[in-house]
C-alpha positions as CSV (number, residue, x, y, z in Angstrom):
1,X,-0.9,41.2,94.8
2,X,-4.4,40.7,93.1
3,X,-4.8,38.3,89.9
4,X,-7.3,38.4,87.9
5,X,-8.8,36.9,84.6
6,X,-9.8,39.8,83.4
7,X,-7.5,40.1,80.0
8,X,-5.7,42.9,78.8
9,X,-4.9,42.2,75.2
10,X,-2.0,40.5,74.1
11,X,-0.7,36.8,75.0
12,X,2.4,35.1,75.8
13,X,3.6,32.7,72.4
14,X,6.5,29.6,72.7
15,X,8.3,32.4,70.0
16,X,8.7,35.1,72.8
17,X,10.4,32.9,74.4
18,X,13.8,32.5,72.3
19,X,17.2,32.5,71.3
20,X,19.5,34.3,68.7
21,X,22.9,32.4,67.6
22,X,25.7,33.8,65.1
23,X,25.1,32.5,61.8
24,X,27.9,30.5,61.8
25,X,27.1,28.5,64.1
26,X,25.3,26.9,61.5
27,X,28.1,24.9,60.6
28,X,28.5,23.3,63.9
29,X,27.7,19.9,64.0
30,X,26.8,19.8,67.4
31,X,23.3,21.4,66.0
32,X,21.9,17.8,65.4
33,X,20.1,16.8,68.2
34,X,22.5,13.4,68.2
35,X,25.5,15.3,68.4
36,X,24.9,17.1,71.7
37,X,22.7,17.9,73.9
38,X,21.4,21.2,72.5
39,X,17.8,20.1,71.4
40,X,17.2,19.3,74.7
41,X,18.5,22.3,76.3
42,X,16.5,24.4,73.8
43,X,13.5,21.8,74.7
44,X,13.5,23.1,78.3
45,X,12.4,26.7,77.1
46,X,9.6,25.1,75.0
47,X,9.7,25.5,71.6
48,X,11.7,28.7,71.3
49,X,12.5,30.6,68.3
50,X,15.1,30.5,67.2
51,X,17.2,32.9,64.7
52,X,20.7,32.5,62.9
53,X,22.4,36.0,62.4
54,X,24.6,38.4,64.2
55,X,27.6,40.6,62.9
56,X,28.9,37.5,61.8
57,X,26.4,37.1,58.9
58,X,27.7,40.3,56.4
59,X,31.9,39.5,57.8
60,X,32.4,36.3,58.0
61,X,29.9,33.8,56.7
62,X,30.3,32.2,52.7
63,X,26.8,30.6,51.4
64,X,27.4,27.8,48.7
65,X,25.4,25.5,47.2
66,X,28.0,24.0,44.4
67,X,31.2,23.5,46.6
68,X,32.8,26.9,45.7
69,X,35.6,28.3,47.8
70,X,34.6,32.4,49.9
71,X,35.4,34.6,47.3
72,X,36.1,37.5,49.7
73,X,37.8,35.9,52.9
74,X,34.7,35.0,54.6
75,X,36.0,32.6,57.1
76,X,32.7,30.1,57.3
77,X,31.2,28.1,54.7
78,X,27.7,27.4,55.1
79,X,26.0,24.5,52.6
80,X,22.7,22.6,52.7
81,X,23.8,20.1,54.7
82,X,24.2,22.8,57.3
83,X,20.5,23.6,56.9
84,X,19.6,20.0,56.8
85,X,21.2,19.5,60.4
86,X,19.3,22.5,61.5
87,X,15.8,21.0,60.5
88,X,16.6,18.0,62.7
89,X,17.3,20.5,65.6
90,X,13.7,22.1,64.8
91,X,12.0,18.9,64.6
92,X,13.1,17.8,67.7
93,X,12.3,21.2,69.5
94,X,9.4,22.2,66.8
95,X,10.7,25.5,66.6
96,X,10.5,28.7,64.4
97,X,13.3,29.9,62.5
98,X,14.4,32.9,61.2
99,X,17.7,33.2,59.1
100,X,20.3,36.3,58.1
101,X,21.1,36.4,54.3
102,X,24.6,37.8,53.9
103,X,24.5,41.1,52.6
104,X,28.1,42.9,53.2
105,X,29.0,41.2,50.5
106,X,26.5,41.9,47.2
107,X,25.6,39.3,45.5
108,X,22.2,38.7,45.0
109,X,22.2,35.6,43.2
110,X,24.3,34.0,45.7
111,X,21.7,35.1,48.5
112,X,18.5,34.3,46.7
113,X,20.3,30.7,46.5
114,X,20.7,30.6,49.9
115,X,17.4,32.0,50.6
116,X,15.3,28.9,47.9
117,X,17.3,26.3,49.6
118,X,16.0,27.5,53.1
119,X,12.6,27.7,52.0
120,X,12.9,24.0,50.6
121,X,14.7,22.7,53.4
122,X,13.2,24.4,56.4
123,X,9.3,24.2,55.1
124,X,6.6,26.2,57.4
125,X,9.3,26.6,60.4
126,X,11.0,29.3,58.4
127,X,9.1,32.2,59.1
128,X,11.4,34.8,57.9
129,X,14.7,35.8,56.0
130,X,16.8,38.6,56.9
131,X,18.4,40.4,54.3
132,X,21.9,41.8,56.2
133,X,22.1,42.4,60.1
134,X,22.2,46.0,61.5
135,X,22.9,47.7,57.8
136,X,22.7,50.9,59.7
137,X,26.0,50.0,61.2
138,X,27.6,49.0,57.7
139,X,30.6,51.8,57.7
140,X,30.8,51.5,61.5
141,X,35.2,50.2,62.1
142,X,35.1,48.8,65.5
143,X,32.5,45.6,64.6
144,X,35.0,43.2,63.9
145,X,36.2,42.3,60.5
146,X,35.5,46.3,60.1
147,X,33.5,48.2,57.8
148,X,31.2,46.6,54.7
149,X,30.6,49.6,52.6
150,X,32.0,53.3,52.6
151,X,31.1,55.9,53.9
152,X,28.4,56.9,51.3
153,X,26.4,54.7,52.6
154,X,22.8,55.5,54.0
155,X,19.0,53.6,54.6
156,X,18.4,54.8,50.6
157,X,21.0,52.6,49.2
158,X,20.0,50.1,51.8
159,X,16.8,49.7,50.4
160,X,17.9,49.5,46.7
161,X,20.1,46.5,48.0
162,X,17.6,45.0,49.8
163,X,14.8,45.3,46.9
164,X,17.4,43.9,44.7
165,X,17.4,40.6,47.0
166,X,14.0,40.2,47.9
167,X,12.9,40.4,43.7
168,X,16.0,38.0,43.4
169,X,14.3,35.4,46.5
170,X,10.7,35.9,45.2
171,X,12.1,35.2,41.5
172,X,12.9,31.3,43.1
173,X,10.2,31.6,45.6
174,X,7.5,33.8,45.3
175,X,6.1,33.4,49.0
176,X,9.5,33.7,50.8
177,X,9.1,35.4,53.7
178,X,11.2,39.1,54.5
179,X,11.7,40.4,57.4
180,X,13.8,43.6,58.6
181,X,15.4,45.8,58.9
182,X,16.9,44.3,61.8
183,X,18.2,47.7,63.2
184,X,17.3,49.9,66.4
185,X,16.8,52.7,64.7
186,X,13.2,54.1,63.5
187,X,14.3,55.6,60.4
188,X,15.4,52.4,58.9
189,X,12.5,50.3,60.2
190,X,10.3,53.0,58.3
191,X,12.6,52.7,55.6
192,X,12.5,48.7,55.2
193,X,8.3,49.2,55.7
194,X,7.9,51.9,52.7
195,X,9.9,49.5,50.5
196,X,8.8,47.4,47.4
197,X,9.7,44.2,49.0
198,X,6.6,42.0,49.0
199,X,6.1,39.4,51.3
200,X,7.5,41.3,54.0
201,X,6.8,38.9,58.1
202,X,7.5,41.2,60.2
203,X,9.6,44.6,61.5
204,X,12.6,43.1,62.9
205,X,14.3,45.1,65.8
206,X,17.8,44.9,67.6
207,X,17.6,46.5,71.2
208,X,20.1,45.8,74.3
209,X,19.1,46.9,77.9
210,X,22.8,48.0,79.0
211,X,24.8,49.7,75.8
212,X,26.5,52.6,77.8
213,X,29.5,50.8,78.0
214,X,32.1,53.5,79.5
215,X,29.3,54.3,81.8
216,X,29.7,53.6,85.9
217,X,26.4,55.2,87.1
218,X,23.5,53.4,89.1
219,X,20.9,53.5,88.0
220,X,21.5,54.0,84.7
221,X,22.2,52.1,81.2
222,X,26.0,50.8,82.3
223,X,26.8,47.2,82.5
224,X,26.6,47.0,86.2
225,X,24.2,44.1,87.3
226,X,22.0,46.4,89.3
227,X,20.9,48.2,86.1
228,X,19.3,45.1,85.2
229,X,16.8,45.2,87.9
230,X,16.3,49.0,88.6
231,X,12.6,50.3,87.9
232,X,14.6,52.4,85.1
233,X,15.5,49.9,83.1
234,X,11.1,48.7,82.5
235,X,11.2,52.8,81.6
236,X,13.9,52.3,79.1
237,X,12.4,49.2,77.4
238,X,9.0,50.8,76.9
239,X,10.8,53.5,75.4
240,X,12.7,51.9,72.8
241,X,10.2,49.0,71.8
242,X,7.9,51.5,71.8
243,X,9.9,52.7,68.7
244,X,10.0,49.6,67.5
245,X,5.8,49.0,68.3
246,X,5.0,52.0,66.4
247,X,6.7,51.7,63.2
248,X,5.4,48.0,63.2
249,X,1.5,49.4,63.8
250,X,2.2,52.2,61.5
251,X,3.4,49.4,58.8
252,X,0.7,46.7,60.1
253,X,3.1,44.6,60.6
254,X,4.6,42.5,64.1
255,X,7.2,43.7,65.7
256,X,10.1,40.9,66.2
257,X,12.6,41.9,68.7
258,X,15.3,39.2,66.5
259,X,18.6,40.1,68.6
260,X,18.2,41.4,72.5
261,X,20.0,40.9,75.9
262,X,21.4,42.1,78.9
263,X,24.3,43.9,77.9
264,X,25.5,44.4,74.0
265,X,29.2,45.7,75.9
266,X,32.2,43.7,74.4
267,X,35.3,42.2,76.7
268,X,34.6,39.9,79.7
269,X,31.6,42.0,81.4
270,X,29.7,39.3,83.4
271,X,27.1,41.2,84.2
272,X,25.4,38.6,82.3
273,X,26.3,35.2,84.7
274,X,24.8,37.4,88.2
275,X,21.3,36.3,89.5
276,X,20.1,39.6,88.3
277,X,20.3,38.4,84.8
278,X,17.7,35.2,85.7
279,X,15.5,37.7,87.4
280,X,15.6,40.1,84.5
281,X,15.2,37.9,81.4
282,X,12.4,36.5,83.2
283,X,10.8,40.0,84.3
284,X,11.9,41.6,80.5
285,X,10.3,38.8,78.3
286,X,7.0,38.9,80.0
287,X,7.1,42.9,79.7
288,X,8.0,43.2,76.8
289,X,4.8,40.7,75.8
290,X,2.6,42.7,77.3
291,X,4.2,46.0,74.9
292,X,3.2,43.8,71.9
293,X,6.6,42.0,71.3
294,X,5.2,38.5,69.1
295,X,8.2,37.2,69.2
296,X,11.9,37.3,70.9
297,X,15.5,36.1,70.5
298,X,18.0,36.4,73.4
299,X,21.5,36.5,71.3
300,X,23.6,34.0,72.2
301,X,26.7,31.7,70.4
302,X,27.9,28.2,70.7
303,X,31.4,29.3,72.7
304,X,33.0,28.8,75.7
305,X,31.9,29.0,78.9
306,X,35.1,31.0,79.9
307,X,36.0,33.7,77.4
308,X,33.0,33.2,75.6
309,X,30.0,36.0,74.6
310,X,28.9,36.9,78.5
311,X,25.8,36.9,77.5
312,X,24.7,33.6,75.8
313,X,21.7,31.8,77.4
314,X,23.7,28.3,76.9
315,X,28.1,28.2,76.5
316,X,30.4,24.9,76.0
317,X,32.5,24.1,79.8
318,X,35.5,22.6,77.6
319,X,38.7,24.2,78.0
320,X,40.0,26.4,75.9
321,X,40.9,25.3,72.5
322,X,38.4,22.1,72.8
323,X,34.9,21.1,72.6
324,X,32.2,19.2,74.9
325,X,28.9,17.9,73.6
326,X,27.1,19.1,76.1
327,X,26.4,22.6,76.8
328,X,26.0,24.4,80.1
329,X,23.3,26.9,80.9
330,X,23.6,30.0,82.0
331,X,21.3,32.1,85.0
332,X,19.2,33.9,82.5
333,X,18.5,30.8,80.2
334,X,16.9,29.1,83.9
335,X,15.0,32.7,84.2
336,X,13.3,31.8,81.0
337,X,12.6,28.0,81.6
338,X,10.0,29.3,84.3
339,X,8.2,31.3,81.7
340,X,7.2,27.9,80.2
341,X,4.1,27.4,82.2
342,X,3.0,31.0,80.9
343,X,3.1,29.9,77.2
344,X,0.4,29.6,75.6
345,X,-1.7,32.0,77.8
346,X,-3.5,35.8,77.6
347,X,-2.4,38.6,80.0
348,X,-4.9,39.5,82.7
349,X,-4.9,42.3,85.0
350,X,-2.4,42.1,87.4
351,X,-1.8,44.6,90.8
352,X,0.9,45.0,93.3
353,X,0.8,47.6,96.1
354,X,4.3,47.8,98.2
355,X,6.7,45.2,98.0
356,X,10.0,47.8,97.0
357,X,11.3,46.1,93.7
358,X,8.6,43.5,92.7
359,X,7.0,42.4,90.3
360,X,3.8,40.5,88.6
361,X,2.2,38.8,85.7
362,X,-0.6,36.7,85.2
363,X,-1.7,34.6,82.2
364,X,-5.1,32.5,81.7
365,X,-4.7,29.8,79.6
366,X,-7.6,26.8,79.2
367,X,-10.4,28.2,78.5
368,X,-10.4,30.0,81.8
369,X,-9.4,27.0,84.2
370,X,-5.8,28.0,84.5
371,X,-4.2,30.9,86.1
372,X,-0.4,31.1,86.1
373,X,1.2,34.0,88.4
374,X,4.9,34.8,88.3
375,X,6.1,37.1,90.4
376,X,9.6,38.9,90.0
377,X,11.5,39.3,93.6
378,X,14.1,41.5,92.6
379,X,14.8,43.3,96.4
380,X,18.2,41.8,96.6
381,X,18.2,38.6,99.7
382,X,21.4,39.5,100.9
383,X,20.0,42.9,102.4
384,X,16.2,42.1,103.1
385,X,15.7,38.1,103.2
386,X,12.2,38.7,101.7
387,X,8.9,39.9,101.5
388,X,5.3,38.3,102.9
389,X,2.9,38.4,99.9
390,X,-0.7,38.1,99.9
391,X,-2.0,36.9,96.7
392,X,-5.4,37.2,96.2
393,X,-7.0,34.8,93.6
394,X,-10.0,35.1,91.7
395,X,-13.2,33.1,93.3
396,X,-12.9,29.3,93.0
397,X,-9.4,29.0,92.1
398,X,-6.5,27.3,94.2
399,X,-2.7,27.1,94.2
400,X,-2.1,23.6,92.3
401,X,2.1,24.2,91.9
402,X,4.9,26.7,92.8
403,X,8.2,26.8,91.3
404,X,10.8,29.5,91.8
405,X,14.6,29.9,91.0
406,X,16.9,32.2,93.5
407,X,20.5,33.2,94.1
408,X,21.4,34.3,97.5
409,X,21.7,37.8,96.0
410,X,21.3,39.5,93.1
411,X,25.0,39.8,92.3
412,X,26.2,35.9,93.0
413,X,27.5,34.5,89.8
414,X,27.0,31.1,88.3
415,X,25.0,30.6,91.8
416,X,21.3,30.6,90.5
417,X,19.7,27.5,91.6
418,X,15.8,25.7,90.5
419,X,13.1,24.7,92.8
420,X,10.8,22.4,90.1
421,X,7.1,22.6,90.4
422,X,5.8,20.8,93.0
423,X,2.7,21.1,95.2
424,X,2.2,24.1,98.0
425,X,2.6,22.6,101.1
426,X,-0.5,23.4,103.5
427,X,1.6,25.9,105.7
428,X,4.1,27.9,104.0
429,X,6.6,30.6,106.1
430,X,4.6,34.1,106.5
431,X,6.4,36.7,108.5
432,X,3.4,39.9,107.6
433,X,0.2,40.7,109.5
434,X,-2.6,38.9,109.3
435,X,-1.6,35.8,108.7
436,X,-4.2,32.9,108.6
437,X,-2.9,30.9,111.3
438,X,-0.4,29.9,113.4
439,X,2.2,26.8,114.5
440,X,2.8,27.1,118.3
441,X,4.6,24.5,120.6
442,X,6.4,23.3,117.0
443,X,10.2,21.9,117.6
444,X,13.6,23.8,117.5
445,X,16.3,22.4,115.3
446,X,17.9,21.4,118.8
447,X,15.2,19.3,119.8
448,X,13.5,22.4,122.5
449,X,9.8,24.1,122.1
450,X,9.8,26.7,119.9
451,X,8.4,30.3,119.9
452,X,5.2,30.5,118.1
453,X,5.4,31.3,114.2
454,X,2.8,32.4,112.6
455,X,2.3,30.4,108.9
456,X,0.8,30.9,106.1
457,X,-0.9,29.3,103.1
458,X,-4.3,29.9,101.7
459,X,-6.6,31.3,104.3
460,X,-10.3,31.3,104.5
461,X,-10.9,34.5,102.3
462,X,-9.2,32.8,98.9
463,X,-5.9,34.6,99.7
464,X,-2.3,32.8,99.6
465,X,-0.2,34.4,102.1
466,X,3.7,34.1,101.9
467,X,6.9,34.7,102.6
468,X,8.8,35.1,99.1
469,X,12.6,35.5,99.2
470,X,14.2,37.9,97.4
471,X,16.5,37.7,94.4
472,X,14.1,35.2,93.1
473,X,11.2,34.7,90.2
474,X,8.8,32.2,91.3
475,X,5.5,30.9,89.6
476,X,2.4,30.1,91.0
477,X,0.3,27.8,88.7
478,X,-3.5,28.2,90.0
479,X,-6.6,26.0,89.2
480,X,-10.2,27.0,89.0
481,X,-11.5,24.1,90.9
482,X,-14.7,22.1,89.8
């Protein structure tokens, strides 16, 4: 692998790193930082957006401002106060928000409401208002709580609903940010981008990397963990947010992937708790970046642990039926916390030659004295150990800190573990050619001389040479020395 500081356009932001929650978690109490110990959770990620949304926002949430009681069996109530408790979450973590406006049931003057007492309680750390979630998939009967309009339904009376809104919002506040249309499909983005709405953020975009649910086949787009990690799946997501990237250019607009994940299959898939799913939300987030992404959610919900959505970054261990104030994390939440060290920074160019399934990104970040590496391991540990690396560094930089999470394979569940940062020892394992040295006559475990091993480290020609384990990401934080 060669790193360089040569950049190649776009950076890495604290909002593409983030999470997506059902709207209705609003009215969990446990948002305030004093009630659990989400903020801090969130806090390990940086400062990640975060949206409020989901299939719950148009079935099952109620906004009110005065105390009324849902007027079409919505089964939350969300008030002020909600929003209040979510600004001391984003004070603590000094995040970005984006929030849903309910929109499967009209009533404009209920969501312009909604949307001035966001804008009033929230301040700059709103940065956009969705008007409906997936309005594309309005008539479809399997989402649950079923169907929001008939079948008449289509992106034209879409955007006559969600003009309707947006003059009702920018009646109470004029510089209320819109965002949408919070679909996968291109036709509605172009629709939302060719409307009257003023003030429009961003174009929003909803795009899962495993949604053939019935399917069994490897590689492919199935829900089996390998389909995480297969070269196919980097094909699929250029692909599809390159949809999204173009409308967005076309529209000059960002594009906001709002709602994304491993798998958008229902039931109890846990493709979602494997080691796969740290080395891919780790290895997806930074790719995406570099496809001009600004700013991603990984959708996730305030449940259980067991039973709960598979794919949430963060899920409550209580039993079932109960609640715990302190939330879990899940193996692609510790994927992202290594990305942390990234934020902030521009991509460079970045090479690998061999290695099988790796991976590599580098980011320079202040004013050209820091180089952060990260480097995907996704051959699987359980069938090849690992690979020896040579990273070659630009002139006058050294490794300062490595830090790496790992599973014994790809497939272990609930098994991901963390190495924090800490120094590179002066010899490190290196099992390739060439290695910079050697440690002969060194002691067995049993107490009894050793075969020679050859070690590795940073060698005379600038180069770090070693042995990285599979099933792992690991980050190497380099400094350009005086």
């Amino acid at each position: 692998m060669t790193a360089s500081t040569d950049k190649t356009g776009p950076g890495l932001t604290a909002d593409n790193v983030g999470i997506s929650f059902e709207v209705t978690d609003l009215a969990d109490p446990r948002l305030d930082p004093a009630q659990s110990n989400l903020g801090e959770q969130l806090k390990s990620l940086g400062s990640p957006a975060l949206r409020f949304g989901g299939n719950a926002l148009d079935r099952r949430t109620f906004w009110t401002s005065k105390g009324e009681r849902p007027t079409h069996g919505e089964k939350v109530t969300v008030t002020p106060d909600d929003l209040k408790r979510l600004k001391k979450l984003v004070d603590v973590t000094g995040s970005t928000v984006t929030i849903g406006i309910p929109l499967g049931t009209y009533d404009p003057k209920r969501g312009a409401d909604m949307a001035a007492h966001a804008v009033d309680i929230l301040g700059d750390s709103l940065v956009g208002l969705a008007i409906g979630n997936e309005p594309n998939g309005y008539t479809v009967k399997d989402v649950p709580s079923g169907a929001v309009r008939g079948k008449g339904w289509n992106k034209d009376k879409y955007v006559e609903q969600l003009e309707t809104y947006a003059k009702a919002i920018h009646a109470k506040r004029p510089d209320a940010p819109i965002i949408g249309p919070d679909v996968y499909d291109g036709a509605w983005m172009e629709a939302f981008a060719d409307s009257e709405v003023k003030k429009k953020a961003a174009i929003s975009q909803h795009w899962y990397q495993l949604y053939e649910c019935d399917s069994t086949q490897v590689p492919g787009r199935g829900p089996q963990a390998a389909n995480l990690i297969d070269p196919l799946a980097k094909e699929a997501a250029k692909k599809n947010l390159g949809i999204g990237k173009s409308k967005a250019d076309d529209a000059g607009l960002p594009l906001w992937l709002e709602e994304t994940g491993p798998t958008s299959c229902p039931g109890t898939n846990d493709t979602s708790l494997t080691n796969a799913s740290a080395l891919w939300a780790a290895d997806y987030t930074l790719y995406a970046a570099t496809l001009g992404v600004e700013r991603m959610a990984m959708h996730s919900m305030l449940g259980a642990c067991n039973g709960g959505a598979p794919m949430s970054l963060i899920c409550d261990p209580a039993d079932h039926g109960d609640r715990s104030n302190a939330f879990q994390v899940r193996p692609n939440m510790l994927g992202l916390r290594l990305l942390v060290p990234s934020l902030g920074g521009h991509f460079t160019r970045t090479s690998v030659s061999g290695g099988g399934n790796m991976s590599a990104y580098t980011v320079v970040k202040n004013d050209g004295r820091t180089l952060v590496t990260t480097v995907i391991n996704a051959n699987d540990a359980a069938s090849v150990g690992g690979n020896p690396v040579t990273l070659a560094m630009p002139s006058g930089f050294s490794v300062d800190s490595a830090s790496q999470v790992y599973g014994e394979s790809n497939d272990v569940k609930n098994a991901t573990q963390v190495v924090p940062a800490n120094p590179l020892p002066a010899d490190v394992p290196f099992s390739g050619d060439g290695a910079p040295g050697s440690a002969s006559g060194a002691l067995s475990p049993s107490g009894g001389p050793s075969s020679p091993q050859a070690t590795g480290g940073v060698g005379d020609d600038g180069k770090l040479w070693i042995d990285l384990a599979g099933s792992t990401v690991t980050v190497f934080v380099m400094t350009k020395r005086a």
